[in-house]
C-alpha positions in Angstrom: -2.6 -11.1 -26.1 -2.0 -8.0 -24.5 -1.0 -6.0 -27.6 -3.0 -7.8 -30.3 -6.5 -5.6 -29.8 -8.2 -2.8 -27.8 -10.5 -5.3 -26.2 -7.4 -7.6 -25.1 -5.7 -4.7 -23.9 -8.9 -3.7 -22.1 -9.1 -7.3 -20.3 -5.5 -7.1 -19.5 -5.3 -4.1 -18.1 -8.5 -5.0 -15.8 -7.0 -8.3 -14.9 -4.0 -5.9 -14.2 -6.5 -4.0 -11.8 -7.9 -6.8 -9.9 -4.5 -7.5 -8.9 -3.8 -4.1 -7.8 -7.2 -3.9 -5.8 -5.7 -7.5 -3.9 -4.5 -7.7 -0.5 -2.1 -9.6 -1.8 -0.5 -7.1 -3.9 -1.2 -4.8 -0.6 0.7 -6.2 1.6 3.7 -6.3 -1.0 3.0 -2.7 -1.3 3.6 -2.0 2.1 6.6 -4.1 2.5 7.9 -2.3 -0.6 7.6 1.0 0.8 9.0 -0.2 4.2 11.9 -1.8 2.6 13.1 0.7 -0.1 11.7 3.7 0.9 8.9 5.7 -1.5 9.6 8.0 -4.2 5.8 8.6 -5.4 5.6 12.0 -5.1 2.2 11.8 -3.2 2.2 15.7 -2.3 2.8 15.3 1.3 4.5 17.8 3.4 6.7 15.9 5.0 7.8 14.4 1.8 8.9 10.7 0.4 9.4 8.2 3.0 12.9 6.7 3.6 13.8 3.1 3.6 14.8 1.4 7.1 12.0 2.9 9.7 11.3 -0.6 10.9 13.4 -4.1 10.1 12.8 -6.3 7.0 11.8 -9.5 9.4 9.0 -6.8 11.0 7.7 -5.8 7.3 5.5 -8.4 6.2 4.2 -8.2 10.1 3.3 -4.8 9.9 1.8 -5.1 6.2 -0.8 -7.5 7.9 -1.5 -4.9 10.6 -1.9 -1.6 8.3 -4.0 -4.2 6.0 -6.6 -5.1 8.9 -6.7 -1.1 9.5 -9.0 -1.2 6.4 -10.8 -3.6 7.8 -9.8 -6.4 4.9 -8.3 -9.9 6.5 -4.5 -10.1 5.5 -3.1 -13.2 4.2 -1.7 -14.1 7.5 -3.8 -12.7 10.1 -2.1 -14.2 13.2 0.4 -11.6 12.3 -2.1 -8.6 13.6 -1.2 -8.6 16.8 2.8 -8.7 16.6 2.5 -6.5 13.3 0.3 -4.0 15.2 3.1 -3.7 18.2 5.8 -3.2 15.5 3.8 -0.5 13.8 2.8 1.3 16.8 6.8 1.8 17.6 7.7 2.4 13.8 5.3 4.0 12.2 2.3 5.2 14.8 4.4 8.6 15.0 4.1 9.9 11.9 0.5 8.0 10.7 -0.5 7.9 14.0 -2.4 5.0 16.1 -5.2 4.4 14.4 -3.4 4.6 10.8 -4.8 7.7 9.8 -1.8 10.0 9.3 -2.0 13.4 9.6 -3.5 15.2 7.0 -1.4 16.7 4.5 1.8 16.1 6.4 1.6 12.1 6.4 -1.2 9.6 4.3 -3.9 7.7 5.8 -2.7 4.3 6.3 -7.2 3.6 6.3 -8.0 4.0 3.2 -8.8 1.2 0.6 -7.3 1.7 -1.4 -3.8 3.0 -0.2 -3.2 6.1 -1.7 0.0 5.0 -3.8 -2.2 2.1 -5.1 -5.0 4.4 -5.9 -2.4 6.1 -8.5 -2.0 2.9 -10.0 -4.7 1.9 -10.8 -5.7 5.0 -12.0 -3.1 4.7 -14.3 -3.8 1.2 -14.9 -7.3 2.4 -16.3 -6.1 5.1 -18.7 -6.7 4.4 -22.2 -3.4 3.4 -24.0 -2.6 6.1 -26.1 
């Protein structure tokens, strides 16, 4: 379906967005980025983020928290509380408390949505060429 017209590939790609706009597909995002590290080239000062700042078990915890930050319900939200305490040791130092970085040298961990997500859909959207 996908490749077959411009208006399929226009649906697709929208569909494709949705997803991307999900806090589904958030918190995976998060996770991801917790997990592996990021190599998005986002223009920050202090650079890509390395994998390992906080333990895979704590991830999905602290997806929920930086999710809420937003002020969108994760999909587990009795994970706020544990995932905030787990972000506030991991990751409050560098995006601070409240989530909301420190600009140019760290993202805001507020914004909806993420930065790294905003690129994607953004690309998402770009006519096929």
């Amino acid at each position: 379906m996908s490749g077959s017209c411009p208006e399929c590939r226009r649906i697709a790609r929208e569909k494709g967005v949705g997803y991307l706009r999900s806090v589904t597909f958030t918190e995976k995002y998060v996770e991801n980025v917790i997990n592996r590290g990021s190599a998005q080239r986002l223009g920050f000062a202090y650079g890509d983020m390395q994998a390992g700042f906080a333990d895979e078990a704590a991830a999905p915890k602290i997806a929920a928290y930086v999710v809420s930050l937003s002020g969108r319900t994760p999909t587990h939200p009795e994970w706020i509380a544990q995932g905030r305490t787990f972000y506030v040791s991991n990751c409050g130092g560098c995006h601070g408390e409240d989530g909301k970085g420190i600009h140019g040298t760290f993202p805001d961990l507020t914004r909806d949505p993420l930065l790294g997500i905003e690129r994607r859909i953004r690309d998402a959207l770009r006519p096929p060429k």
